[in-house]
Structure formats: C-alpha cells, structure tokens
C-alpha positions in Angstrom: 64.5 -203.4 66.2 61.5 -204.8 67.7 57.7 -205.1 67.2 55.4 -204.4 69.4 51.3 -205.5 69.0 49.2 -203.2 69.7 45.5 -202.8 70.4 43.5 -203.5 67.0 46.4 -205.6 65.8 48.6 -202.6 64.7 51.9 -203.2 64.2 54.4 -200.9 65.1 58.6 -201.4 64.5 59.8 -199.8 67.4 63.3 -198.2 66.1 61.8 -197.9 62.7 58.3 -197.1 63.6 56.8 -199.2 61.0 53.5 -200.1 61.5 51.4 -203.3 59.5 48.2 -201.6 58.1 46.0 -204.5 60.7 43.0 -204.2 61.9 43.0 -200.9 63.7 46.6 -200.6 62.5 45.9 -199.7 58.5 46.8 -200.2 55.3 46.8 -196.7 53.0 43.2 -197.0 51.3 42.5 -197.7 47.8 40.6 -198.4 44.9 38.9 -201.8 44.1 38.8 -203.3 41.3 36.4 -203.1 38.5 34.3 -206.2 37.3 32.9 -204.5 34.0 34.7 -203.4 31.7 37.9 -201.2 32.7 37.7 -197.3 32.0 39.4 -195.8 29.3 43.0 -196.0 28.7 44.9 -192.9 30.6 45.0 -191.3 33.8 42.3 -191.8 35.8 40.4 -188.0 36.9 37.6 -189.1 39.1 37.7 -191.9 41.6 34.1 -192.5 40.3 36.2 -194.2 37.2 36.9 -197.2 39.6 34.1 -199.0 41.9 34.3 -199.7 45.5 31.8 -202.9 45.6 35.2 -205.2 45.8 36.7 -203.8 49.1 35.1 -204.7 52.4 35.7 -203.6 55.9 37.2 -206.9 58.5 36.0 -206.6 62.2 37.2 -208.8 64.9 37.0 -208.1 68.8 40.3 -206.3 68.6 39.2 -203.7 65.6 38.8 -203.4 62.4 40.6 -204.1 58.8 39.9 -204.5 55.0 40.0 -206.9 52.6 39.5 -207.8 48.6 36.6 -209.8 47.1 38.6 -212.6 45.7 35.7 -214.8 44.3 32.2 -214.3 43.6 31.4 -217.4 45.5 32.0 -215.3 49.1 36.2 -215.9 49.4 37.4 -212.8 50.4 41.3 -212.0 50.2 43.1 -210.4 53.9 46.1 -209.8 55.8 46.7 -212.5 58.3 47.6 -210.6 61.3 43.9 -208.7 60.2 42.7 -212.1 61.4 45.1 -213.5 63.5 43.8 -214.9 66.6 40.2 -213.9 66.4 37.8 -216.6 66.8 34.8 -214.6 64.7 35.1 -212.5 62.1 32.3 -209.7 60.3 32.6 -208.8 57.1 30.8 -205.5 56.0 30.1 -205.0 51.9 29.8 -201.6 50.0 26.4 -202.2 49.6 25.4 -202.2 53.4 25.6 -206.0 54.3 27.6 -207.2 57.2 27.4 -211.4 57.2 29.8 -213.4 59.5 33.4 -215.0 58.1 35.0 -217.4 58.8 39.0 -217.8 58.5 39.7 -220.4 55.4 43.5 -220.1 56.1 46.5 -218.3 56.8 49.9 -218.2 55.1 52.3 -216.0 57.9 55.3 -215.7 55.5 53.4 -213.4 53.4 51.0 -212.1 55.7 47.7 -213.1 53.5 44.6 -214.6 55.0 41.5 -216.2 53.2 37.9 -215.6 55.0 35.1 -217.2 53.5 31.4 -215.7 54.2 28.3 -217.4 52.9 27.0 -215.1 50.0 27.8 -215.0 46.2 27.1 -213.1 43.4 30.2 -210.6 44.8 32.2 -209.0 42.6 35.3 -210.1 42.7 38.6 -208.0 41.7 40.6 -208.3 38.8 44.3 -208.6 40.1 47.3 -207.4 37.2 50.5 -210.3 36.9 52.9 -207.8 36.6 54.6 -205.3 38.6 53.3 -201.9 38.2 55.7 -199.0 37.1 57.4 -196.7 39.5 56.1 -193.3 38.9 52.3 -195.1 38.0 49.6 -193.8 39.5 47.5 -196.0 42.2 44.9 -195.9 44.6 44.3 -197.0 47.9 40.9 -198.5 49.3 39.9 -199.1 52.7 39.1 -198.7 55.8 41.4 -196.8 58.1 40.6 -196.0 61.6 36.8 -197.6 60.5 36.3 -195.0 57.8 34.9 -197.7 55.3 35.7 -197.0 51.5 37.8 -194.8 52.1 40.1 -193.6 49.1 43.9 -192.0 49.0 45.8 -191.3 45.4 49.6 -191.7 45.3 51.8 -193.5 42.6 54.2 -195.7 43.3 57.5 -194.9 44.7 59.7 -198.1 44.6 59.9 -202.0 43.7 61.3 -204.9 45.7 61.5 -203.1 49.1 62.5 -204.3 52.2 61.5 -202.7 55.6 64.8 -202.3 57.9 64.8 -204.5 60.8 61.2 -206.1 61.0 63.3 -209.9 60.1 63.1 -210.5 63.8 59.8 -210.5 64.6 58.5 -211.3 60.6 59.6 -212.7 56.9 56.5 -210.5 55.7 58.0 -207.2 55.2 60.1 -208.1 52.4 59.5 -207.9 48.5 56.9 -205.3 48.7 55.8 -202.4 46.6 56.2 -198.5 48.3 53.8 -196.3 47.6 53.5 -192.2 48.6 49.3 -192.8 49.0 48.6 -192.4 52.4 47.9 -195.5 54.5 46.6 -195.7 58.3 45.9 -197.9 60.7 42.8 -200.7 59.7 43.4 -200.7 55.8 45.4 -203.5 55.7 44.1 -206.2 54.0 42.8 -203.6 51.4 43.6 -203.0 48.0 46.1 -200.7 45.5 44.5 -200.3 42.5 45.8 -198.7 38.9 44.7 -196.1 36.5 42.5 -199.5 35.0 40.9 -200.4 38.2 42.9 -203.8 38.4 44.4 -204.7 42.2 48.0 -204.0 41.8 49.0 -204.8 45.6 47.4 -205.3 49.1 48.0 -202.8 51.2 50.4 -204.1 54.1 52.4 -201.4 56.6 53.7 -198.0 56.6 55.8 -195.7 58.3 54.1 -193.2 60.4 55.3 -189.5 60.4 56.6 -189.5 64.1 59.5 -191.8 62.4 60.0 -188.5 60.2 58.7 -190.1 57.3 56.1 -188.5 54.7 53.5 -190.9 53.0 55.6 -194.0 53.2 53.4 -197.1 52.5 54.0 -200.7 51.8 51.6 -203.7 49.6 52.2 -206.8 48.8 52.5 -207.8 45.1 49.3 -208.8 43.2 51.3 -211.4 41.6 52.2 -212.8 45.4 48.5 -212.4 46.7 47.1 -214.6 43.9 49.8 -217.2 44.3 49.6 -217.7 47.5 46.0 -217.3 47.3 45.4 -220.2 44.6 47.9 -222.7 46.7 46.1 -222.0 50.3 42.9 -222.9 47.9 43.6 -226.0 46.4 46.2 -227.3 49.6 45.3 -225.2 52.7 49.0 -223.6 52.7 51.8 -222.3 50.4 55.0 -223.1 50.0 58.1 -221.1 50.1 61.9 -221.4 49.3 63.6 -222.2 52.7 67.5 -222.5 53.3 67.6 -223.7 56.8 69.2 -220.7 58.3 68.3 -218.1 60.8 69.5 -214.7 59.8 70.3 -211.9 61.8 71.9 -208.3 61.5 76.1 -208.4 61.9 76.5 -205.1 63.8 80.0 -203.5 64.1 80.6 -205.5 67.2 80.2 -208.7 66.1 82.3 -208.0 63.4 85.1 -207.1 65.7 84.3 -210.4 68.0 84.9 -212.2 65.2 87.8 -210.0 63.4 86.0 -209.8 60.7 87.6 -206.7 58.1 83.6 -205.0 57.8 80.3 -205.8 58.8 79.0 -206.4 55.7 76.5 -209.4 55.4 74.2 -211.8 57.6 75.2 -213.7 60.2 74.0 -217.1 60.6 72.1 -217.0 64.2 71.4 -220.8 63.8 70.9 -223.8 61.6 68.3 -226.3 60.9 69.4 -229.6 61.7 69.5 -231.4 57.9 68.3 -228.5 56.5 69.8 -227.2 53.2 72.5 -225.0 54.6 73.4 -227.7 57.5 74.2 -229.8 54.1 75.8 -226.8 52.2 78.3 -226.8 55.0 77.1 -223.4 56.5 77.5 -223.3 60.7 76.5 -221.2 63.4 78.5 -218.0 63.3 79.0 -218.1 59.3 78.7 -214.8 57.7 76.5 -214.8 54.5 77.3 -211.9 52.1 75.6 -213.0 48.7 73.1 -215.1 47.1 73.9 -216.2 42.8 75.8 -213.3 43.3 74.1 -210.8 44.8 75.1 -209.3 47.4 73.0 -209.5 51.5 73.8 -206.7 53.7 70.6 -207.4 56.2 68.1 -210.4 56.9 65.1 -208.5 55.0 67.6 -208.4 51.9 68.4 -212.4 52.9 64.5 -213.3 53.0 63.9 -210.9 50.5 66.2 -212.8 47.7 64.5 -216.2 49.0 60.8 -214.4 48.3 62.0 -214.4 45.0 62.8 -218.5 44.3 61.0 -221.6 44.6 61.2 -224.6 46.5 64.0 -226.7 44.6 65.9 -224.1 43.5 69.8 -224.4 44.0 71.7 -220.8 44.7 75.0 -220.1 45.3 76.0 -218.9 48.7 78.9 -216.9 49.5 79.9 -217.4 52.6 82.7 -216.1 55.3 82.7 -219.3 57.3 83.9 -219.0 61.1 87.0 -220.7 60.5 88.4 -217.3 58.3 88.0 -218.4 54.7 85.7 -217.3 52.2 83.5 -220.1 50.6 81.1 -220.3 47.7 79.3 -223.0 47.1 75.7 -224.2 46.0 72.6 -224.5 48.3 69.4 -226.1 46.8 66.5 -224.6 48.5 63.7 -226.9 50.1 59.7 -226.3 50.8 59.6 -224.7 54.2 58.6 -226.7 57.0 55.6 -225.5 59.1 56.3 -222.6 61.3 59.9 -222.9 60.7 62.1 -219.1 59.9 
C-alpha cells in the first residue's frame, strides 16, 4: 500500500484510499471549543450551543487546512503535513482576520504542527484528558475544500484504530479515534468537539467513498495533541518510545520463503545498529508476533502498541527468530532518535 501526495497536501493511501484531512486534503469539520462556560449537561440540539472563534482556516501556496487556537497568546495547534514544506503560512480567524504564521515546530510521528501568529487575546480551546465514549456524540469543525467554519455531527465509532497499510509511508495513522462525521479534504488540523464543547480529537484522515466506505474519519486523541504539544513548547520536539526495528507486513509469501506455519506477525525489515532490539537479540528477518503479550498482526498494530509507552519502558517481545525458534524476551524502549522509524 502506498501514498501518494497530492496537490493541496492531500493524502491519499492508494490500496486503501485513505486520505490525511491536509490542506486541500481535509479533515471531517467540527466544533471548537468553548472558552465560557460549557452549555448545559446533555445532548447538544443546536450547533449555536458550541462557538466557532477557536477554529481557523491554514493557507499555504499548495491549499488550505484548519487548525485549533491553542493559547491566547497567538499559538495555534495543526497537522504537520498542513504545513509541511511551506515557507509562509496565513492564518484566517472566525472573526474575519487573516495575519501571517509562522511554523513553531513539527512533531512527524504524530502529525501535529505548532504555528505561532502575532495576536492575543484568542480564545483558546479547552481540550478533554480522556478518551471520549464510543457511541458519544461529536462535532467536526473546519474548513474542507476552503468552506471555513464549516460544521458535520457524527459520534464516535471506534477507539485505538489503526489505518491498514499507511506504516510505509507514516507512524501517524495509528492510535486514533474513528468517527462517522463527515470529513473532506482541508479540515485537517481542525477540531472534534463533544456535547460540552471541549476538543476531543484533531481531525487527521479519512476514507473516501470511492474505497466503498461511508463517513469513515480519523483524529488524533486530545490527550496526544496536548502532549506533544506541551513537549514541542518547552523543548522544540517530543519524544516517543522507539525499539529500533523497522516493521513491515509478512504476506503469505514470505511466510512460505521462510517456512514459517502462518503469516501471522511483523517481520523485522531492518534493525538499528545498537538500538534496543539490536540488544534484545532481534535480526533482520525475525518475525515479531506480540508485544507484553499482545498480539501484532501488522506494523500499524506494531507502532500502534509503541504509541501507547514511553521512552524507558521495557516490553516483552515475542519473537519467531530466523533461526526457527520462538523467543521471548524483554526489550526496554529508548527516546527516538531524530528522523529515525
């Protein structure tokens, strides 16, 4: 499965037709996040219950995203690949205003981008810690195709998903919340918002209908935008659990080239000289099928469990090991190196 860019940084997998909410290329809209005080407890009637003023519209030469008031001091909360290689960057506000940005950092693992414009007084979103329920009701804001504030309602569909085959090209699409409210291209970056008007996720990819899917739409976790968010603050990057392996899909074929019973697990494409599986005793050609127990069928299941741990964490790895026997044995994780998979 590959990925192929396409003008105003959409994303689109090719076998999977999955495509990152970017800058042309969006993000299912919805609702921003109050900054008085939250509307009555229940469900939500009116969209007029929650107030656009903390989603903005991104615009770089090759389109057009969203993105989240983070602070009131002018730090606004993106994707990355909204910004990635643009050398200017507009930001347009609810109210009318459209001021120049400038990119603060990037963190590519999770696909979250700081821009920094020179005005305050914004008001910023109020994010929610926890997961939200499946079944709960959401909005999206943003500002698909250029529509700006534009609003979809949806709840959420699913927790902790992974989309099939984008580990090749990204370790973004892993951990991430579905959702049935309708995403398009240039609301990424933008915000899902509950029934109390706090930013739940930030909207990410979807899965287009020619791919035969119906209102299939991916965020990131709030929880994981304000982590990553406070680290690339305070150290201008973030760290994340790294196990010095490259993993890739065991087909049926492999599996027979290495007389393996089933294809079940990850195949380890490559390791990182020193790194933590190099000293866990994992090689080229070793065949990861669990992590503490729980089973890997895929490398967005692989990055997906890593999302989930920190930097100095030890996991136990269960391996089939290229030599024919089955080995289990304890990995401590490290802080991944720059650019490194």
């Amino acid at each position: 499965m590959t990925i192929t860019a396409v003008r105003g940084k959409a994303w689109i997998i090719v076998a999977a037709v999955v495509a990152l909410t970017s800058c042309t290329g969006a993000a299912q809209p919805a609702a921003p996040p109050t900054t008085g005080a939250p509307p009555a407890t229940g469900a939500v009637t009116s969209v007029a219950a929650l107030t656009q003023a903390s989603v903005v519209k991104i615009l770089t030469a090759g389109g057009n995203g969203s993105g989240v008031v983070y602070g009131a001091d002018g730090l606004i909360l993106t994707n990355e690949h909204v910004v990635r290689g643009a050398g200017a960057v507009q930001v347009a506000f609810a109210d009318g205003q459209r001021v120049p940005g400038t990119i603060r950092a990037v963190d590519v693992v999770t696909d979250l981008a700081l821009v920094q414009v020179a005005r305050t007084g914004l008001p910023p979103a109020r994010f929610q810690p926890q997961l939200p329920a499946v079944g709960e009701l959401v909005v999206v804001i943003g500002s698909p195709l250029g529509f700006e504030n534009s609003v979809t309602a949806g709840v959420v569909s699913g927790l902790h998903r992974e989309i099939p085959g984008s580990a090749a090209e990204t370790q973004a699409l892993v951990d991430l919340i579905q959702t049935d409210a309708p995403i398009s291209p240039g609301s990424s970056g933008g915000a899902v918002f509950n029934a109390a008007g706090e930013v739940v996720g930030i909207s990410e990819a979807y899965i287009p209908p020619q791919a035969g899917a119906v209102s299939l739409g991916f965020a990131i976790p709030a929880a994981t935008a304000v982590d990553v968010t406070e680290q690339l603050m305070s150290t201008g990057r973030a760290r994340h659990a790294f196990a010095g392996l490259e993993p890739a899909q065991l087909t049926p074929q492999i599996a027979a080239q290495l007389r393996l019973p089933r294809a079940d697990g990850v195949i380890v494409a490559a390791i990182a000289d020193g790194g933590p599986a190099a000293t866990a005793g994992l090689q080229p050609g070793d065949v990861v099928t669990a992590l503490d127990g729980t089973a890997v069928r895929t490398p967005e299941e692989f990055l997906g469990q890593l999302r989930r741990r920190d930097p100095g964490d030890t996991v136990t790895v269960t391996f089939h090991h290229a030599g024919g026997q089955d080995v289990r044995t304890p990995l401590t994780l490290t802080d991944r190196p720059a650019f490194s998979s």
